[in-house]
C-alpha atoms as one frame of an Amber mdcrd trajectory, in Angstrom:
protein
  15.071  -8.179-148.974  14.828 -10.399-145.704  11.801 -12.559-147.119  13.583
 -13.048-150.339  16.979 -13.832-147.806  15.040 -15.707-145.734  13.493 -17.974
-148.785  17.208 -18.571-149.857  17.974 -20.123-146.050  18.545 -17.858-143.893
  15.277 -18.670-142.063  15.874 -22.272-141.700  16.251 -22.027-137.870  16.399
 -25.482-137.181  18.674 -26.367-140.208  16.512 -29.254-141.374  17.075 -27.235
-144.852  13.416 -26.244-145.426  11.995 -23.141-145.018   8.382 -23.215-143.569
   6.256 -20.463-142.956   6.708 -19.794-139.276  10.313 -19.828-140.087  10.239
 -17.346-142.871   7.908 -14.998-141.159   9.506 -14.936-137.505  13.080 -13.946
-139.775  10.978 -11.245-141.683   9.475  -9.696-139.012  12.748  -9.824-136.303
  14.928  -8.666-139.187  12.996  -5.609-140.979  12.010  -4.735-136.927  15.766
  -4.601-136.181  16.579  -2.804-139.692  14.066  -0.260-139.015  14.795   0.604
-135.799  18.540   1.245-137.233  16.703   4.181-138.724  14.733   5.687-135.995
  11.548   4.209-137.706   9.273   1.240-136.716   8.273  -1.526-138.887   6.499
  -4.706-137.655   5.670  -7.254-140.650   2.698  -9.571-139.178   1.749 -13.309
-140.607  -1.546 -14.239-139.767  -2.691 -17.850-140.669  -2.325 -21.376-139.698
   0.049 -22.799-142.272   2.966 -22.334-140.274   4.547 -25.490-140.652   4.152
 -25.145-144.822   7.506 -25.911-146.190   8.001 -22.676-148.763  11.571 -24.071
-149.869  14.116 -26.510-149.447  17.591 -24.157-150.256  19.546 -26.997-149.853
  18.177 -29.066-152.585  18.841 -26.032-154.933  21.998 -26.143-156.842  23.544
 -22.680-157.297  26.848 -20.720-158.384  28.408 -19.410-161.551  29.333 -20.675
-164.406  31.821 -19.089-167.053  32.173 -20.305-170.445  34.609 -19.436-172.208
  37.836 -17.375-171.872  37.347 -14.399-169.592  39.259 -11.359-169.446  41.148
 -10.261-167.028  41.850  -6.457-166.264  43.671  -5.308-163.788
């Protein structure tokens, strides 16, 4: 859930709207830690490599919403 979170922007410390690797895996690990710990239990996700400035995603350059075609019911 956070990596996938994280991907989407919420890692993007310094909101330069890119992702990169050191981002995503410093909001992984500080968010399942935190999560877990909620629970009594302990959970440390670890990165280990040197591509920690690899952009992994640019969220902002991704369009996103909903569209609806068409009429759409309405029940209340």
């Amino acid at each position: 859930h956070f990596f996938v979170a994280g991907l989407r922007g919420a890692a993007d410390a310094d909101a330069d709207g890119q992702v990169t690797v050191d981002e995503l895996a410093r909001f992984t690990h500080d968010r399942a830690a935190e999560a877990a710990a909620s629970f009594g239990q302990l959970q440390e996700p670890r990165y280990a490599g040197d591509q920690g400035d690899l952009v992994l995603g640019a969220p902002g350059d991704a369009p996103s919403g909903l569209r609806l075609i068409g009429p759409v019911p309405v029940s209340v």
